[in-house]
N, C-alpha and C positions, 0 to 999 in steps of 0.2 A: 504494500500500500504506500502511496505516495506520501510526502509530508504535509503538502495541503489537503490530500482524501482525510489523512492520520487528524490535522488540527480541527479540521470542519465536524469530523465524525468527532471526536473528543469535546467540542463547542457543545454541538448540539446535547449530548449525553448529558454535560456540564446543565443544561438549560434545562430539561426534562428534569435532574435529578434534581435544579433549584425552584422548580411548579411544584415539589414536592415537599423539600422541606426548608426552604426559609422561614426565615424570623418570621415575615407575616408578610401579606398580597393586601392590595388597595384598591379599593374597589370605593371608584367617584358614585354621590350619590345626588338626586336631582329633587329640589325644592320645586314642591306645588305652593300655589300662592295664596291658593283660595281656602285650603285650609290647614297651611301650616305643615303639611306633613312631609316625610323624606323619601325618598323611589328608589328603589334599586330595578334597575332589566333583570330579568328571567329568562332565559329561553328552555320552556316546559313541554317537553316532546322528543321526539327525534326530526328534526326537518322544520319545526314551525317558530315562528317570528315572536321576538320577547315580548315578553308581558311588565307592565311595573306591578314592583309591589311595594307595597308602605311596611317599611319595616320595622316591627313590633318588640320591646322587652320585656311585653307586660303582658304574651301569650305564646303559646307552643306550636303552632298548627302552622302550618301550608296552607293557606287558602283560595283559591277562586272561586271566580262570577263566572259559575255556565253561559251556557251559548241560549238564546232566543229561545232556541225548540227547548233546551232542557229545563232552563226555570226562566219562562215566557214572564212571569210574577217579576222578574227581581229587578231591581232598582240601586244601579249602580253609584258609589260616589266616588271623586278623590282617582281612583283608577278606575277607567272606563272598557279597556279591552276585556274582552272574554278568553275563555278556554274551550277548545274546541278537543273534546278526548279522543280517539284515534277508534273508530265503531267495532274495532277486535278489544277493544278494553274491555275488561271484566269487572265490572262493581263490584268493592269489598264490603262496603256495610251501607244502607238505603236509606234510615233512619235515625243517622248521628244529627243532633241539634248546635251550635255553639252562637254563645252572645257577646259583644264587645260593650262597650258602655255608650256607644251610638247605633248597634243596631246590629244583625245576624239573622241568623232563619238556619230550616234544615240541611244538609247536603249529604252528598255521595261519595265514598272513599274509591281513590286512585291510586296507581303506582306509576309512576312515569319519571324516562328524566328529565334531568332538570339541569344546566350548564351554565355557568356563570362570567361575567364578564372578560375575568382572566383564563377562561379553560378552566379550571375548575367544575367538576362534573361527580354526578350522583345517577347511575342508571336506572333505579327505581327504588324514587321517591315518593314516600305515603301524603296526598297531598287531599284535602277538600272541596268537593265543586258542587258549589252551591245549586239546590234545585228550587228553592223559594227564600223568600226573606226582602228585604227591606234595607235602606243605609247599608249596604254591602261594597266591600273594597276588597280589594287583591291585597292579601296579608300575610307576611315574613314574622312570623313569632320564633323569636330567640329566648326565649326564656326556656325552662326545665321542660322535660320529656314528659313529667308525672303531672302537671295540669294541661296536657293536651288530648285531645276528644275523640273519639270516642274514650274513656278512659282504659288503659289495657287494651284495647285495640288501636291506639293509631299510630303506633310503629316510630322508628326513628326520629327525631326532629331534624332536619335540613342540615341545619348548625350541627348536630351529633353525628352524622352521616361524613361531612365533612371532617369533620377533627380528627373521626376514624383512619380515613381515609388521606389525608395530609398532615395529618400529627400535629396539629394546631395549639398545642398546650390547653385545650378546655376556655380558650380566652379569643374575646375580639375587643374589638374599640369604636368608639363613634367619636367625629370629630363635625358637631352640628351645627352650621356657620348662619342657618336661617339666608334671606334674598341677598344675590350679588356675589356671592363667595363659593367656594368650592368645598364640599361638605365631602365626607367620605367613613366609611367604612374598611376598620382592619379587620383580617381576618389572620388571628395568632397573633402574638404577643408583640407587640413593634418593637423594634427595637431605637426607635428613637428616642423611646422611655427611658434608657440609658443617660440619655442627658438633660431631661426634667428631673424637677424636683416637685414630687406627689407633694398637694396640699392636702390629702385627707385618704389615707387604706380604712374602709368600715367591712365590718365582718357581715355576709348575708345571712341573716337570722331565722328566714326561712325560705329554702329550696323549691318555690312554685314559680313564681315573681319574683323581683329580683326585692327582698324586703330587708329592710335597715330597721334599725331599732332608731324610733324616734321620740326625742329627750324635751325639744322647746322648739317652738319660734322665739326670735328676740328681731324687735323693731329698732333700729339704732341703738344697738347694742344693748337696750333692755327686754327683758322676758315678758312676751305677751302673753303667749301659750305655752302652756307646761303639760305635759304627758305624764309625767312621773309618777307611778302609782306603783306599789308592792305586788298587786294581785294583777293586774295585766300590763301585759306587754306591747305597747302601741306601735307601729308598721306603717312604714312609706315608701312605696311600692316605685321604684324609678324606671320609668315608662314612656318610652320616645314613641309609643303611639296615640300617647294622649297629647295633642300637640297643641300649643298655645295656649296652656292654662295648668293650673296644680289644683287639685281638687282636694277639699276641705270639709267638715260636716258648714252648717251655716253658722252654728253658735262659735265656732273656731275663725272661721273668714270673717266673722261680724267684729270677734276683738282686734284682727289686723289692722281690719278696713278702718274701724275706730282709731287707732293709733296714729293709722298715716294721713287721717285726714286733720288729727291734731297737729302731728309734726308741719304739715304742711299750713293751715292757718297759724299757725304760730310764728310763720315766717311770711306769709301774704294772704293779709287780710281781707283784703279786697274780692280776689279771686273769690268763686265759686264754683266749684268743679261739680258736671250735672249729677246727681244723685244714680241716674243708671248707670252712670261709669262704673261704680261701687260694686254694682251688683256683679260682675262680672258676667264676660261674653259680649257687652256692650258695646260698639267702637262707636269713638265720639270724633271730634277734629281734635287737630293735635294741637292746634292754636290754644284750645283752653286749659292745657296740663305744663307744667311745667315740670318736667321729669326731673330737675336738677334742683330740686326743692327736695322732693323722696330721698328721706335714709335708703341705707340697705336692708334688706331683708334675709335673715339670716337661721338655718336650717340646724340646729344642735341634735347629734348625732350619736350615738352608744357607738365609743370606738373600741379597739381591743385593750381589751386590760382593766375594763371600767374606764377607760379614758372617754371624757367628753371631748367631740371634736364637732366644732361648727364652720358651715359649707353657707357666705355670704353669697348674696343675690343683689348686686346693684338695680335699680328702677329702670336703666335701657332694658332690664330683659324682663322684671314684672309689670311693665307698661312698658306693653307691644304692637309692633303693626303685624305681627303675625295674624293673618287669617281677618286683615281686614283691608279694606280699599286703600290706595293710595292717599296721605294726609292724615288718614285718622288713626286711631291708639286704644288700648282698651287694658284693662285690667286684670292682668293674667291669677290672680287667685278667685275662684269658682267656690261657691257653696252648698252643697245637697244636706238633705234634711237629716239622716242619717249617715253612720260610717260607709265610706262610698268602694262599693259597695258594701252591705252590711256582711262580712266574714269572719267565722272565729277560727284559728287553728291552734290544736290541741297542744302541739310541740315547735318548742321555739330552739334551733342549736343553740347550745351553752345554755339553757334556760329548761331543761325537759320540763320541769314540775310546774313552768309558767304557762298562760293561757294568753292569747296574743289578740288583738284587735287589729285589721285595717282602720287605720285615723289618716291618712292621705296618697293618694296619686300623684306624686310631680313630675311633670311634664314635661316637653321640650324648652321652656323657660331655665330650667335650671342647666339641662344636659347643652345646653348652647351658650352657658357661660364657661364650661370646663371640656377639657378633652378628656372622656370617662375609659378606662379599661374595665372591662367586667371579666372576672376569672370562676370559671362554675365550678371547679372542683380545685381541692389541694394545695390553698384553701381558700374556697367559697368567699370572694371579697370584688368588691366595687373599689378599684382607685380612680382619684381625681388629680388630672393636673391642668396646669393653664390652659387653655385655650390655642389651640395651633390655626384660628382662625386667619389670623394678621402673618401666620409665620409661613416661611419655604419649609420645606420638607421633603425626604428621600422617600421614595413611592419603589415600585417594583423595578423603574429604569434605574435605579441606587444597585440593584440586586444585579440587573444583567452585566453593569457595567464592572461589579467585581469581580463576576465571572469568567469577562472580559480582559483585566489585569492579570486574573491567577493564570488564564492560559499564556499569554504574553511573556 
């Protein structure tokens, strides 16, 4: 063999063996505008043309929206393409149900592959195609394998299938930049983490969702909200597919809202800011907020060790134009009547004899101030570090071109 057949043949080998196991693959993701949410392509088949989907840490399941003829009923949002299943498919189960907190209906389990931007590939994957239902979107759930639907029946999660598959360290990353910026998705451990410095490691305190043990809110730096109770253990579920808002019971949002509408008259009197701004979900004009008035807002956390660690929120990101018209703004903390939803679970890690409550949802407001690593196993933890919005970064062309060097 020649020496250029030898180097070309050695390149290439070198590139297959690095689709395999680098540090981690980058996968660019695409801001919808209407409501806040982030897209990754899909291509779900053999032969057929990508699909987005919004992807989720706050659910397990593969999802799509059937075709016309299969649920002629459904009503799409946010992602509009359909799944079209290949008429040799075999239905694995007819009558699995799942709900999101905007809407769901029944559907029909699939195996199909699935191929991902970088090559990256799963040749049959258990995925959901929706045959009725309502507020339905093409949905990427990364969260644990054990709240995905049918229970014991739906097979691998996507994310598990991959990590098997490419040795992913049980870890990815979001890097959620909101309009204008280039958002993305790791998949395995980046390694540019190497040269941040984590503002906060919290241990996941339970294995469904991705759930933290939640200690306070504090409005400029004092405590509005306190969690703190002996007998339960309260849970904030960090959720990139609940986008533009953190949800709250109402008696919880009523004492922020109260805070920061003091902070803020206590520095300009005059102003009136519309009372539906408050409520959250409202967009008002931006002309009548002044966002540089709002303290920050800040998330106190159960970290390891008993260590308390608080995760601040500047006002650009809890008064948002997320998922609103151009010019206006709106108030990214939400309030429901009860714990949203209302959930008990029995065991908490490091807590077994505790009983745990959902007390919040946060949203893409918080995950768009930080660049978040989630790790699911070994050990179970959420790091946070700055923000790689404003910053350059090595992507997969950092990868080929070391590969590049070593043959050289």
């Amino acid at each position: 063999m020649c020496k250029s057949t030898l180097m070309t043949a050695l390149f290439t080998s070198l590139l297959l063996w690095g689709a395999v196991s680098y540090a981690s693959s980058v996968l660019a993701l695409n801001y919808e505008k209407e409501y806040g949410a982030y897209i990754l392509p899909l291509v779900v088949g053999k032969g057929a043309k990508s699909i987005d989907f919004v992807i989720d840490t706050g659910s397990a399941n593969l999802m799509v929206v059937g075709t016309k003829q299969t649920c002629p009923t459904c009503k799409a949002v946010i992602t509009k393409q359909r799944y079209h299943p290949d008429p040799k498919q075999k239905v694995k189960a007819k009558t699995a149900k799942i709900h999101y907190m905007h809407g769901g209906g029944q559907f029909s389990q699939y195996h199909e592959a699935v191929e991902l931007q970088n090559g990256m590939h799963v040749e049959a994957q258990s995925l959901g195609s929706y045959t009725q239902g309502e507020a339905l979107s093409n949905i990427l759930g990364l969260a644990y394998q054990s709240i995905a639907v049918p229970k014991g029946q739906a097979g691998r999660t996507l994310f598990d299938a991959l990590n098997a598959k490419y040795s992913l360290d049980d870890t990815f990353a979001l890097s959620l930049c909101g309009p204008g910026k280039q958002s993305q998705l790791f998949l395995g451990k980046p390694r540019l983490t190497s040269k941040l410095t984590s503002v906060a490691t919290l241990p996941v305190v339970v294995k469904g969702e991705y759930a933290l043990q939640l200690e306070a809110i504090t409005v400029g730096g004092k405590t509005v909200v306190s969690y703190q109770n002996d007998n339960v253990t309260n849970l904030a579920v960090i959720d990139s597919g609940t986008t533009n808002k953190m949800v709250l019971t109402q008696a919880k949002q009523q004492q922020i809202q109260d805070s920061l509408r003091s902070h803020y008259q206590a520095q300009d009197k005059k102003t009136q800011i519309p009372a539906a701004f408050w409520q959250g979900d409202n967009c008002v004009a931006k002309t009548l907020i002044k966002r540089e008035l709002l303290p920050a807002v800040s998330f106190v956390f159960a970290g390891n060790k008993g260590k308390r660690v608080s995760l601040p929120l500047p006002s650009t990101n809890y008064v948002t134009n997320s998922g609103c018209p151009q010019g206006m703004l709106k108030f990214a903390f939400s309030g429901v009547k009860s714990h949203p939803p209302e959930r008990r679970h029995p065991n908490v890690h490091n807590k077994p004899k505790s009983e745990s409550v959902l007390s919040a949802v946060i949203g893409t407001p918080l995950l768009e101030h930080y660049f978040v690593e989630f790790t699911k196993e070994s050990p179970a933890q959420i790091k946070f570090y700055p923000s790689l919005c404003d910053k350059k970064h090595e992507g997969r062309g950092g990868r080929i071109a070391e590969v590049k060097r070593r043959i050289q």
